[in-house]
Z-matrix of the N, CA and C atoms (Angstrom, degrees):
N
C 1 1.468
C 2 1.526 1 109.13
N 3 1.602 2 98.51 1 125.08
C 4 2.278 3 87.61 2 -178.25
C 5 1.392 4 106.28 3 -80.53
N 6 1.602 5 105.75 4 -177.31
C 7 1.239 6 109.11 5 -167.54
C 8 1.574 7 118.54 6 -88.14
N 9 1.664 8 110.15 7 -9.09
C 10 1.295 9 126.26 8 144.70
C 11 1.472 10 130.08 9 -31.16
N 12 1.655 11 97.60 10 -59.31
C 13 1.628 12 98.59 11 -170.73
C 14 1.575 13 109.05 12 -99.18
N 15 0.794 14 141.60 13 -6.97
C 16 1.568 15 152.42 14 93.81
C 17 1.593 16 109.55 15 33.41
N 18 1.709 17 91.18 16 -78.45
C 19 1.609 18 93.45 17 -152.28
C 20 1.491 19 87.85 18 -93.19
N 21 1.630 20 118.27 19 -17.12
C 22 1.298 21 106.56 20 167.46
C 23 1.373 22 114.95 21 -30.70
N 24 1.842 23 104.56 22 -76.43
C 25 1.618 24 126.15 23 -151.57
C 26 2.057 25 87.80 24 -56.32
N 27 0.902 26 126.09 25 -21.36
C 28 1.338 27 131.62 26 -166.52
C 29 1.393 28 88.45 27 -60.74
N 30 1.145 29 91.64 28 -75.10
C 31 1.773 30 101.98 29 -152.45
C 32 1.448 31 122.72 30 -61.84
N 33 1.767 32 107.74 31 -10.73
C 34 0.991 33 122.12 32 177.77
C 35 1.603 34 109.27 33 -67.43
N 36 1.494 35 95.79 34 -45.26
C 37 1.448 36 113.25 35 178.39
C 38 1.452 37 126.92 36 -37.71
N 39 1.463 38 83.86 37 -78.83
C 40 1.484 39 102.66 38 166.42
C 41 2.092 40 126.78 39 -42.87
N 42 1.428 41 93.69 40 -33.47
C 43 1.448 42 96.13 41 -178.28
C 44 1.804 43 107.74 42 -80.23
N 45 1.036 44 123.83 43 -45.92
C 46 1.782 45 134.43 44 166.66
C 47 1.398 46 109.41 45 -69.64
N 48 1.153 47 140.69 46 0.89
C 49 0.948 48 138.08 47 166.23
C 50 1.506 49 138.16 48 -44.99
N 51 1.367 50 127.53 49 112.88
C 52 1.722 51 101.01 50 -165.25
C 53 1.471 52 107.56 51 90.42
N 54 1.410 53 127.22 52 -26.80
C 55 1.429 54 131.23 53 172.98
C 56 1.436 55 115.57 54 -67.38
N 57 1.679 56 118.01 55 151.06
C 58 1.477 57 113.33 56 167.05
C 59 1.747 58 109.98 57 -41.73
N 60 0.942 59 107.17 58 156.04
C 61 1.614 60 129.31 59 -170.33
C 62 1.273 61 107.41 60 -73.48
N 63 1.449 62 108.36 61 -38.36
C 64 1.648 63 120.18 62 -167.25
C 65 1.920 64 91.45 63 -74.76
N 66 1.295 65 112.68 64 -55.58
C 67 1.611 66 115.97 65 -159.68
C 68 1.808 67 95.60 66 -61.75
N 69 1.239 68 120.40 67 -47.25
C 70 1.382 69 127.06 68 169.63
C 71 1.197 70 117.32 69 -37.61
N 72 1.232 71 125.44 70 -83.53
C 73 1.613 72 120.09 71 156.37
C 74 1.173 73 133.96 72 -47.64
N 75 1.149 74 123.83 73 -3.57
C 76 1.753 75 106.73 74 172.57
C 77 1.613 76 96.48 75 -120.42
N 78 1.496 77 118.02 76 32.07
C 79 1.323 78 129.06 77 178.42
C 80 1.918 79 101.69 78 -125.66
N 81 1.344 80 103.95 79 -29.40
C 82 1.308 81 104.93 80 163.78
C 83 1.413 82 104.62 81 -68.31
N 84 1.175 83 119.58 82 -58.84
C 85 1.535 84 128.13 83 -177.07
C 86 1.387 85 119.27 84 -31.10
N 87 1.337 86 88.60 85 -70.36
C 88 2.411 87 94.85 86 171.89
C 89 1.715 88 93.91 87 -49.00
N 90 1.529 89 133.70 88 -60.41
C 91 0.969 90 105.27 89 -176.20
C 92 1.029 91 156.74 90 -93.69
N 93 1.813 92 112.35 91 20.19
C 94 1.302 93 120.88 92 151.64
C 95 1.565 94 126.10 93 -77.71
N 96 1.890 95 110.88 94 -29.28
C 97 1.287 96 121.02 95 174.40
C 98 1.941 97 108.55 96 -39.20
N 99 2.175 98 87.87 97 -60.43
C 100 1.066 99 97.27 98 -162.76
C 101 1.599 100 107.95 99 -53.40
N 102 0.726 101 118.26 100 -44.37
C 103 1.656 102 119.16 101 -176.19
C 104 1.639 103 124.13 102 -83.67
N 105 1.447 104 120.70 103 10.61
C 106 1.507 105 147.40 104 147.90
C 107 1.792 106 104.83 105 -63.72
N 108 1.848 107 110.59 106 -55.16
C 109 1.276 108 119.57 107 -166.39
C 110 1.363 109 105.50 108 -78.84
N 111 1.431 110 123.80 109 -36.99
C 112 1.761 111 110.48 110 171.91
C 113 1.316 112 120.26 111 -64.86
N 114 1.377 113 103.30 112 -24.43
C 115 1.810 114 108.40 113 -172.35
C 116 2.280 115 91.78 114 -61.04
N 117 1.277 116 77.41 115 -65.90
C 118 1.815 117 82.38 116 -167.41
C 119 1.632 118 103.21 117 -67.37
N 120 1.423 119 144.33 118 -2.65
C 121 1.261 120 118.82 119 -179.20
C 122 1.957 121 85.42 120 -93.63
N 123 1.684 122 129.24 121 -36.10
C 124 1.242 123 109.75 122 163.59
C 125 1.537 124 127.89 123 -43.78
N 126 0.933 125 118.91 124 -45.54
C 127 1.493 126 111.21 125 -173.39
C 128 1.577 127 99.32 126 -79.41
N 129 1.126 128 134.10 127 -28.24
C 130 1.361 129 126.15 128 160.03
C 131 1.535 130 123.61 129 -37.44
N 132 1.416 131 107.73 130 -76.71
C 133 1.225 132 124.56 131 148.79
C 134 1.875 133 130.67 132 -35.71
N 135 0.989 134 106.35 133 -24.91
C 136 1.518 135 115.16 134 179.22
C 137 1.899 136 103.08 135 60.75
N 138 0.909 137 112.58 136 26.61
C 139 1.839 138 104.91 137 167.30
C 140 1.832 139 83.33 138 -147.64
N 141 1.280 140 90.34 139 176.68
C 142 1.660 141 129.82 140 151.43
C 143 0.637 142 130.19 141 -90.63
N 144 1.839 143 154.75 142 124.70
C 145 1.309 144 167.89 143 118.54
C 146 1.625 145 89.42 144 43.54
N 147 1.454 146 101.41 145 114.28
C 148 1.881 147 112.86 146 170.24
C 149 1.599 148 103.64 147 52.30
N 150 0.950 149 145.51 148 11.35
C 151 1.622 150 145.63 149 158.25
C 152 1.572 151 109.25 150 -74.18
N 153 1.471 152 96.36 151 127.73
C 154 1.697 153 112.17 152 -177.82
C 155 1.378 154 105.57 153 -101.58
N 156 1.456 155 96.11 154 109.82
C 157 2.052 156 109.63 155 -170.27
C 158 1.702 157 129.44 156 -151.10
N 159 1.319 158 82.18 157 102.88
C 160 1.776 159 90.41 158 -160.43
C 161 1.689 160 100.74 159 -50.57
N 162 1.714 161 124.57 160 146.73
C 163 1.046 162 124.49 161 163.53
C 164 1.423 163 98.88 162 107.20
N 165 1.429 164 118.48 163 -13.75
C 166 1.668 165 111.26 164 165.64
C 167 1.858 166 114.41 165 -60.07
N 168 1.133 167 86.71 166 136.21
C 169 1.851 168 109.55 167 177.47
C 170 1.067 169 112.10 168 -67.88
N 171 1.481 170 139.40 169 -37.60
C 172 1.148 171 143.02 170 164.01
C 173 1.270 172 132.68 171 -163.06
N 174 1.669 173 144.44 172 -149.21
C 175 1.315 174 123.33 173 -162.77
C 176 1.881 175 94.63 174 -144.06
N 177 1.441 176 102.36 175 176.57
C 178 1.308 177 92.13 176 -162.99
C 179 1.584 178 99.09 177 -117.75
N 180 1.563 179 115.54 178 129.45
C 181 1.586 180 104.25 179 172.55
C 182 1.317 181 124.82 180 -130.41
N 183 1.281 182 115.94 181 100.84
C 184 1.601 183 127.90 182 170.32
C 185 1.840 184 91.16 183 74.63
N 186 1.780 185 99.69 184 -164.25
C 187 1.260 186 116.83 185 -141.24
C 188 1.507 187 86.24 186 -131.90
N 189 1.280 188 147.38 187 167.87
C 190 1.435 189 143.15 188 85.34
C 191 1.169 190 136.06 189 -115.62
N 192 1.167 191 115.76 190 141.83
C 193 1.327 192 147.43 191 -172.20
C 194 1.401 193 122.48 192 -35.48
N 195 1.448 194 132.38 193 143.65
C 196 1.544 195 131.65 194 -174.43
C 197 1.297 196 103.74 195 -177.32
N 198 1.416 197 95.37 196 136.02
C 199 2.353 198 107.73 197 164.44
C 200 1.425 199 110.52 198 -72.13
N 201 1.286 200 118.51 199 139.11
C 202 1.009 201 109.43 200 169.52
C 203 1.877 202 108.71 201 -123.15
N 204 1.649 203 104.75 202 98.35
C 205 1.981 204 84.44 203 -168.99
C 206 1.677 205 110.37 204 -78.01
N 207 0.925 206 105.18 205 134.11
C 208 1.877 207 141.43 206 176.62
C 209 1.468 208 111.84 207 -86.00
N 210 1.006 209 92.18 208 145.69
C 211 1.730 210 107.90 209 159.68
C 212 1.595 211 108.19 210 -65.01
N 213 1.481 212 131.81 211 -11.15
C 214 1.222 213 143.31 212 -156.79
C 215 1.675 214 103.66 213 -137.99
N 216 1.283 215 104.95 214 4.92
C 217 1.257 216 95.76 215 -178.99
C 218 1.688 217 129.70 216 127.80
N 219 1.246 218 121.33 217 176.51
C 220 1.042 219 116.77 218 171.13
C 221 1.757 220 128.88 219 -59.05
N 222 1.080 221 155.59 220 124.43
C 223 1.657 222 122.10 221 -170.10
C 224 1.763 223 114.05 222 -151.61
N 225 1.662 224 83.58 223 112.29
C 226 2.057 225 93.85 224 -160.46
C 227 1.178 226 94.12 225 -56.68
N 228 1.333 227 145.54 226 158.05
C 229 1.451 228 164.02 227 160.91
C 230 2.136 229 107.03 228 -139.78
N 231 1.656 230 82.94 229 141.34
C 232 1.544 231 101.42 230 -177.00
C 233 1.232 232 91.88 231 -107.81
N 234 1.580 233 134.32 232 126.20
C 235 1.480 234 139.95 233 -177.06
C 236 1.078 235 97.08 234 -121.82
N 237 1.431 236 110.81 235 108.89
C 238 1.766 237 130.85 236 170.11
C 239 1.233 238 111.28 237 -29.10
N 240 1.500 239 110.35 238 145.76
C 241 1.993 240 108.34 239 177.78
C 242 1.296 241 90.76 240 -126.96
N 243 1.029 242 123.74 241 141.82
C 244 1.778 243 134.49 242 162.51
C 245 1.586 244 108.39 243 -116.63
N 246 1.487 245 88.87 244 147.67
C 247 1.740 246 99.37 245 -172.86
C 248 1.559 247 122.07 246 -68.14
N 249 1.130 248 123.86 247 -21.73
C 250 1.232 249 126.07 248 158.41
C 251 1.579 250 114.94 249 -158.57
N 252 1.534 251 77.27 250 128.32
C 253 1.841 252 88.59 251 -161.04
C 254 1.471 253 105.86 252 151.91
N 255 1.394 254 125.81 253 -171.66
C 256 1.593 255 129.39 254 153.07
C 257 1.295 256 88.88 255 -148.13
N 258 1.711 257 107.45 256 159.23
C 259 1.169 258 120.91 257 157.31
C 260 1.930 259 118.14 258 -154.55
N 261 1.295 260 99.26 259 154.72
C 262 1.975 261 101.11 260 -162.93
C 263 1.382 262 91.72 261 -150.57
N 264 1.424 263 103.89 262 120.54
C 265 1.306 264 129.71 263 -175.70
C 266 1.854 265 112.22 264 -38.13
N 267 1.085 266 120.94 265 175.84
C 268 1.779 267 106.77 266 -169.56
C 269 1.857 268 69.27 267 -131.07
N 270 1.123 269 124.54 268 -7.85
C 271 1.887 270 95.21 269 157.05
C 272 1.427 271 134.62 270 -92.84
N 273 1.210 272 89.15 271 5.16
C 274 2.112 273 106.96 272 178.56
C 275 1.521 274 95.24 273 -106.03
N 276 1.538 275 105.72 274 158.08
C 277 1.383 276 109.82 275 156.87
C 278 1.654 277 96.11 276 -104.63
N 279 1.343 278 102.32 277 178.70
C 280 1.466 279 110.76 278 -176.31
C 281 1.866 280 108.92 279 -94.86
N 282 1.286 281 100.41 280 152.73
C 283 1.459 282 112.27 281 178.82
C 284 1.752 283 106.96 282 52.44
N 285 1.494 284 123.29 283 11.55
C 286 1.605 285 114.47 284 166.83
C 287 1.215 286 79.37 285 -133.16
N 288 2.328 287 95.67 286 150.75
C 289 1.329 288 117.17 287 -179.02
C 290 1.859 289 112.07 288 -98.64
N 291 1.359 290 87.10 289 6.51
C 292 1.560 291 104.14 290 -146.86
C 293 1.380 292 102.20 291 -78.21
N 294 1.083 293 129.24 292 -178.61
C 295 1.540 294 127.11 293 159.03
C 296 1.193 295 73.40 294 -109.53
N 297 1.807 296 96.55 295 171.00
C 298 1.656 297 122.63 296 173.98
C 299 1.260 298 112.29 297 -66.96
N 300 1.271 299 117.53 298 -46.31
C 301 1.355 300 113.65 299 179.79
C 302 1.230 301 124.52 300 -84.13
N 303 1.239 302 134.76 301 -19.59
C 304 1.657 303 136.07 302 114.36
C 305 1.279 304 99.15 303 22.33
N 306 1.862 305 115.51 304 -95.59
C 307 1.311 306 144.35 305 -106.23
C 308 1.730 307 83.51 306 -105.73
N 309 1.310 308 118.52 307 -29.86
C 310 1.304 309 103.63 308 -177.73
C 311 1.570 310 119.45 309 -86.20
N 312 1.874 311 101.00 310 -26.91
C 313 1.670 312 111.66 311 157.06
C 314 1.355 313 97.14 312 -35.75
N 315 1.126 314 118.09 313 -102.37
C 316 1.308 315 146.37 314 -179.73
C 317 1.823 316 114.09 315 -7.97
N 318 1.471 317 128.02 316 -51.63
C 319 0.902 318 151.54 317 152.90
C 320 1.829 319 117.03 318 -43.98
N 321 1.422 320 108.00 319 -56.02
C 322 1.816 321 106.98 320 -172.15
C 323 1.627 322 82.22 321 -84.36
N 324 1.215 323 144.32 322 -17.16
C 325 1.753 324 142.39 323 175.10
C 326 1.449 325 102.67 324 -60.48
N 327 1.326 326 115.54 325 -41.12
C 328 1.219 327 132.08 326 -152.89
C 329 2.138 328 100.17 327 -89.79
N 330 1.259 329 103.58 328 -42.12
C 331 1.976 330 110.90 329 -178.47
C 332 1.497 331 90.96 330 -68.98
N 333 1.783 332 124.71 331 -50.83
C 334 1.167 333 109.01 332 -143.18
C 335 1.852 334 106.55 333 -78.32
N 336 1.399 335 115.89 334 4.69
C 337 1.313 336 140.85 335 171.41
C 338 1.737 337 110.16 336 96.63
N 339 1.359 338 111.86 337 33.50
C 340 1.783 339 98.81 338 172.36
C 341 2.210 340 109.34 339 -72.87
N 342 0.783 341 88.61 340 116.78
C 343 1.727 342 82.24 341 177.32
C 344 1.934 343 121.69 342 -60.45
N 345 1.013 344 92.84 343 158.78
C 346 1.496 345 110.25 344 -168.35
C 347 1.856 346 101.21 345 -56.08
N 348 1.238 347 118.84 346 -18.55
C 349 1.048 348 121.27 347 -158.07
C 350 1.827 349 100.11 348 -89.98
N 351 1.702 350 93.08 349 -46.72
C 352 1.658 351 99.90 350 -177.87
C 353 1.540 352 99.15 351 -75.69
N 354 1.185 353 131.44 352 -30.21
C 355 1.341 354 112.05 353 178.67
C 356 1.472 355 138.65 354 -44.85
N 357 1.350 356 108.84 355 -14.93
C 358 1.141 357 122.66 356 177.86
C 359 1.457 358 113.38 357 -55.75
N 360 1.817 359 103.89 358 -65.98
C 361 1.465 360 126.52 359 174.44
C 362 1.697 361 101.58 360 -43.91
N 363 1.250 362 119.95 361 -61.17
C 364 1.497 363 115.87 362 172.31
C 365 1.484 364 125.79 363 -33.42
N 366 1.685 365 120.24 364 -46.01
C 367 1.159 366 132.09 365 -161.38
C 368 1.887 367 87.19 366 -82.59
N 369 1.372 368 113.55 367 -72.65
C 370 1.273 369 100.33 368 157.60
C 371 1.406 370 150.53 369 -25.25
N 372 1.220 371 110.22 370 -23.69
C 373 1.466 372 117.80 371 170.79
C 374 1.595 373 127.09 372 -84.92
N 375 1.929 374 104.10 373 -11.00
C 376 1.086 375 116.10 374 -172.42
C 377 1.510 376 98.36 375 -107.93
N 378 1.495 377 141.70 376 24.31
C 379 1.351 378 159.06 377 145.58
C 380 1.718 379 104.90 378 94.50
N 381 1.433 380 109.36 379 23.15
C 382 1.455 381 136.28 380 156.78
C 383 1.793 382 120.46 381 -41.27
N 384 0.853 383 130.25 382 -169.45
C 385 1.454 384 141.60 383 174.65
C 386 1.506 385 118.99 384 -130.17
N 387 1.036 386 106.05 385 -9.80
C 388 1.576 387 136.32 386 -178.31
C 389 1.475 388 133.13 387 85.92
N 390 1.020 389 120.85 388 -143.91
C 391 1.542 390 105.52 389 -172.49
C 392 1.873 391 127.35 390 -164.65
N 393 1.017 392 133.47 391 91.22
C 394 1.625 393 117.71 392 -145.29
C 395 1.881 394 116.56 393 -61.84
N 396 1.059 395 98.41 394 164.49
C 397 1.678 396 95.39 395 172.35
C 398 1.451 397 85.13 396 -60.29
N 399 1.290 398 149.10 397 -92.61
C 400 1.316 399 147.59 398 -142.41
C 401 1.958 400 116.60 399 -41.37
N 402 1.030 401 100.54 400 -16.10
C 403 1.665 402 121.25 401 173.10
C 404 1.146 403 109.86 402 -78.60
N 405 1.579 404 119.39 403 -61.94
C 406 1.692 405 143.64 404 175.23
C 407 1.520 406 93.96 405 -25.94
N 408 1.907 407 99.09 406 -74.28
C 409 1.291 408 96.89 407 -159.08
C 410 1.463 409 107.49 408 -72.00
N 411 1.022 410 121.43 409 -28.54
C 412 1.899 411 99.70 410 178.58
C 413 1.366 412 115.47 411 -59.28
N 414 1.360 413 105.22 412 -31.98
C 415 1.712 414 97.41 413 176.59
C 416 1.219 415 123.50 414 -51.19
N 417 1.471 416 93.06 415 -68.13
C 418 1.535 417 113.65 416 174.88
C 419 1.502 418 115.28 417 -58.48
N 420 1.315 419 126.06 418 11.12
C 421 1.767 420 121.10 419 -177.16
C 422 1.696 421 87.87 420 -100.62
N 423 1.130 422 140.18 421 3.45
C 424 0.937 423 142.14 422 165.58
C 425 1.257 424 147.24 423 -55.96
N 426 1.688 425 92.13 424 -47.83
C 427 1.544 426 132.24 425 176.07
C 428 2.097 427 100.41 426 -72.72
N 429 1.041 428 95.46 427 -37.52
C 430 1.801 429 113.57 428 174.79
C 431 1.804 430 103.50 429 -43.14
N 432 1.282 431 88.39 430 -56.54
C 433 1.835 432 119.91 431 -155.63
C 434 1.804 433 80.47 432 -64.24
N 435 1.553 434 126.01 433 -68.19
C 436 1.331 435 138.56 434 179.58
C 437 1.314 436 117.23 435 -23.60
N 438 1.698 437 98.91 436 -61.57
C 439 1.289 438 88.03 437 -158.08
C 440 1.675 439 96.88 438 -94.78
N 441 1.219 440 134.88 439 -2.89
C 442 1.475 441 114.42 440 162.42
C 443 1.486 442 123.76 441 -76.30
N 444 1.155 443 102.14 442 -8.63
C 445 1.484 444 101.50 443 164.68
C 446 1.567 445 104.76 444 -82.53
N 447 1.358 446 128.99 445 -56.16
C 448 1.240 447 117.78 446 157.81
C 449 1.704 448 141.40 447 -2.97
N 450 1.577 449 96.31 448 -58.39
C 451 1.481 450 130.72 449 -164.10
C 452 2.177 451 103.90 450 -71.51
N 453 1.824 452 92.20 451 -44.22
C 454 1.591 453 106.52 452 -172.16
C 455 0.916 454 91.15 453 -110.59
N 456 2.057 455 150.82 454 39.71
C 457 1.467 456 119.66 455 144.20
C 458 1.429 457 132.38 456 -66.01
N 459 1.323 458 154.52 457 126.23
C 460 0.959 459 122.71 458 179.38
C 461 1.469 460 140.54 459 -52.68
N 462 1.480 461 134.88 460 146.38
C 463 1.330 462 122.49 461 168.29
C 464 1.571 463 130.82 462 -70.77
N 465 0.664 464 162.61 463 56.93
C 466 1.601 465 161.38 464 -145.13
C 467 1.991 466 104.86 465 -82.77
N 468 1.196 467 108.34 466 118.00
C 469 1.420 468 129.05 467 162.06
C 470 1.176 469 105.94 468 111.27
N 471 1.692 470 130.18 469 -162.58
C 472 1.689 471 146.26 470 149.40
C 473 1.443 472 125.35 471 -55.06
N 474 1.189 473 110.64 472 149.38
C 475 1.233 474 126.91 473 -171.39
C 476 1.377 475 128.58 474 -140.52
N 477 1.588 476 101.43 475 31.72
C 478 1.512 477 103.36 476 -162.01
C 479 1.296 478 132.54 477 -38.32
N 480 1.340 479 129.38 478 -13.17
C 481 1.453 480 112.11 479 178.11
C 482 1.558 481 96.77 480 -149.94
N 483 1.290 482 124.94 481 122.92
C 484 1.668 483 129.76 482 167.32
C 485 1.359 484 111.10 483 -125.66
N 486 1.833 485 89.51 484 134.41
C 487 2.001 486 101.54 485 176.15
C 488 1.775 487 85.97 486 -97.68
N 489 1.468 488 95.79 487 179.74
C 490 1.510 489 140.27 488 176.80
C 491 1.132 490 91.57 489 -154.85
N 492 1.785 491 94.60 490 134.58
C 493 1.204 492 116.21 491 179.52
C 494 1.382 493 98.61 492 -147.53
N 495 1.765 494 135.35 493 145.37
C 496 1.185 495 109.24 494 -158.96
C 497 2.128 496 83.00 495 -135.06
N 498 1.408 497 88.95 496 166.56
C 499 1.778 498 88.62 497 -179.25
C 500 1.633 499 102.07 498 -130.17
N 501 1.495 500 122.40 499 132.34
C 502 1.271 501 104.66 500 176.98
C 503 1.699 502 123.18 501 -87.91
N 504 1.665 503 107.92 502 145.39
C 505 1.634 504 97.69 503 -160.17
C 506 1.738 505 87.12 504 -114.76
N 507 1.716 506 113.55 505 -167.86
C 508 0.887 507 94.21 506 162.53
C 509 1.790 508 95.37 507 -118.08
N 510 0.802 509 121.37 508 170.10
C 511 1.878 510 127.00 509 -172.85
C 512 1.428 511 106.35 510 -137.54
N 513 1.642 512 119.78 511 135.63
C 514 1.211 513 115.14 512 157.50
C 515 1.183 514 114.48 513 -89.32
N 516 1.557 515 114.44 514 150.63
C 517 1.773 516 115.46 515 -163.86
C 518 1.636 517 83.09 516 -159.94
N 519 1.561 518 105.20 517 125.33
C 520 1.403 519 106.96 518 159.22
C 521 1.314 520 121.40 519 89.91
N 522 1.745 521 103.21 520 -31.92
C 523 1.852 522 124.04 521 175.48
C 524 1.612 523 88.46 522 114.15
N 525 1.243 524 111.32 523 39.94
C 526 1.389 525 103.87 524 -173.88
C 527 1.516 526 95.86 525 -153.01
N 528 1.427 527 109.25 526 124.51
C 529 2.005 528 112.60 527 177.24
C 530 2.003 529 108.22 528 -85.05
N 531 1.062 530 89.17 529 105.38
C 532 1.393 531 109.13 530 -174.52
C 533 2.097 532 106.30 531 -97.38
N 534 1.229 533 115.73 532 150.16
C 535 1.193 534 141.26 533 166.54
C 536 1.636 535 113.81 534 -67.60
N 537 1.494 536 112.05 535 94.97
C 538 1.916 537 99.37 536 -179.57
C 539 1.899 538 98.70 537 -129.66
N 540 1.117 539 83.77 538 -168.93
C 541 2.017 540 91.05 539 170.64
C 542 1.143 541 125.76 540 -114.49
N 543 1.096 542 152.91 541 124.96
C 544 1.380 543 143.28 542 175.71
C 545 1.644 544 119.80 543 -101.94
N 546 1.417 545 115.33 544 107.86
C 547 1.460 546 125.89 545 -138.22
C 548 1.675 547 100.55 546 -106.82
N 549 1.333 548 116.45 547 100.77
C 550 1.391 549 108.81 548 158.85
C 551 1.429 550 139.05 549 -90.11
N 552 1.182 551 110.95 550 151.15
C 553 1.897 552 103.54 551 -167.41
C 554 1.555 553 101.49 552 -111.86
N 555 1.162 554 123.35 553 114.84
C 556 1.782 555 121.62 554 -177.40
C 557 1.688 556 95.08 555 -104.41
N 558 1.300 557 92.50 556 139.82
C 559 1.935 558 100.69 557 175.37
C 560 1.425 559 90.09 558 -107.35
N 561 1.409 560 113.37 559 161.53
C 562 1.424 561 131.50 560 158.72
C 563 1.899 562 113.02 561 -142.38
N 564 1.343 563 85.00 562 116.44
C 565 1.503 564 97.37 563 -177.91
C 566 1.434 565 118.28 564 -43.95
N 567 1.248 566 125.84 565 -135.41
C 568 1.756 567 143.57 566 -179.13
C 569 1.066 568 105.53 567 -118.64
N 570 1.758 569 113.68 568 -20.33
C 571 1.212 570 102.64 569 -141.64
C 572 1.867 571 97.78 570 -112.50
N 573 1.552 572 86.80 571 -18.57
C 574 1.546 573 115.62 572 174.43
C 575 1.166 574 128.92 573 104.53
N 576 1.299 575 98.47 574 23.08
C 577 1.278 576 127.98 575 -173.22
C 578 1.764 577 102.42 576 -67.50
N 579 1.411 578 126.07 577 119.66
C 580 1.566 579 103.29 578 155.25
C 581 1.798 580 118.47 579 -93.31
N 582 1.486 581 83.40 580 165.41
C 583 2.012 582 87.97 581 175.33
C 584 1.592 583 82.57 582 -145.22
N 585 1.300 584 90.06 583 173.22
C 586 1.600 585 120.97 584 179.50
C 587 1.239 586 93.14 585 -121.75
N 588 1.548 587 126.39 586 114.48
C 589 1.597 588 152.59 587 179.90
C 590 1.638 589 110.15 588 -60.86
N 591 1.438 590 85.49 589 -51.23
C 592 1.931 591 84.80 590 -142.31
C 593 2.043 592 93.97 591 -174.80
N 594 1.415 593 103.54 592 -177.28
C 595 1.481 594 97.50 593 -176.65
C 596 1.721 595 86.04 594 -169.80
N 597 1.616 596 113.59 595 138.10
C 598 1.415 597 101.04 596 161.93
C 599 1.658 598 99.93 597 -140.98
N 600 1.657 599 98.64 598 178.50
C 601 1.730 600 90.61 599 -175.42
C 602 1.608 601 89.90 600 -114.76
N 603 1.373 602 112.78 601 155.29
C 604 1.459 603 109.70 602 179.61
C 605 1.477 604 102.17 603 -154.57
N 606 1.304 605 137.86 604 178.51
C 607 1.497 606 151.54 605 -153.30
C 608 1.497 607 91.22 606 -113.46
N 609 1.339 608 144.01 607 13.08
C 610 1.385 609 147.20 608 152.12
C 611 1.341 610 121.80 609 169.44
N 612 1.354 611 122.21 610 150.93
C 613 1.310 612 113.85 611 154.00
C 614 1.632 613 135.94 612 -52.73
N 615 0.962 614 121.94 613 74.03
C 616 1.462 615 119.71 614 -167.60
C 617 1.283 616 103.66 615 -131.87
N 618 1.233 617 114.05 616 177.26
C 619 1.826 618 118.02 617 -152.13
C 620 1.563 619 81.10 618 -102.57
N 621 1.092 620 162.45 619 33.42
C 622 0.745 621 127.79 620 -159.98
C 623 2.306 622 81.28 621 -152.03
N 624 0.993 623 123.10 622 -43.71
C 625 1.361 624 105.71 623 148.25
C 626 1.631 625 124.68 624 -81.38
């Protein structure tokens, strides 16, 4: 570690100091990101910030702006621009503001039935900026994408013995919340292995769906 980043983490210290815990850490955060993204837009660039060095690839121009939501919060970030070229941090994904674990909050919020509407207050409650229904659902159109791949993987081998077991939910049908079953099929190998088959929704548990 140089004696630069050193007196960095120092001074950081010293300046948040005495501050809520939460604002402290998600102030360390922007400024370790930020200083993750100069390391890699330098080696991009092949120089350092104002260093005169034949054999650089290209040059560096200005910043723009982006949220980044945290487990800690909301967190402004300046993302290096270079003059010819692009570059996007390898700790963001592209086109989501979310952290991952964000998106999966947000997501098991979303199965256990909080609506798109209260989610907001949720995202807010975790010291967020908030979040639109139109966000909600793209996230959550995801889980869609999941589990139909889920639904059509193929099975490959034996399965000597499978239960069904069914759970009752409630379902809207018609504009009307109706009483149905939601039927899972578990395989168990030879070996004793279990899997989860398949899942369907039906108007009861009965032998006959």
């Amino acid at each position: 570690m140089t004696t630069d980043f050193r007196m960095a983490l120092l001074d950081l210290f010293r300046k948040y100091q005495g501050e809520p815990e939460a604002d402290a850490l998600r102030e360390a955060l922007r400024w370790l990101a930020q200083e993750l993204m100069e390391l890699e837009v330098s080696h991009k660039v092949g120089a350092e910030r104002y260093q005169r060095k034949e054999g650089r690839l290209t040059y560096r121009n200005g910043y723009r702006r982006r949220r980044w939501d945290t487990r800690l919060g909301t967190v402004e970030l300046k993302i290096p621009k270079l003059r010819h070229g692009t570059y996007f941090p390898s700790l963001l994904e592209r086109r989501r503001r979310a952290e991952k674990a964000l998106v999966i909050a947000i997501q098991e919020a979303y199965v256990e039935g909080v609506s798109t509407r209260k989610m907001d207050d949720l995202v807010r409650a975790l010291g967020l900026d908030g979040i639109s229904k139109s966000e909600v659902s793209r996230l959550c159109a995801e889980l869609d994408k999941r589990l139909e791949r889920f639904r059509h993987r193929p099975l490959d081998g034996d399965y000597p013995y499978l239960w069904l077991d069914a759970k009752a939910i409630k379902v809207r049908q018609d504009g009307r919340v109706v009483n149905m079953a939601a039927v899972v099929a578990v395989g168990v190998r030879a070996s004793g292995e279990r899997e989860v088959l398949g899942f369907d929704i039906g108007a009861a548990e009965t032998y006959e769906f």
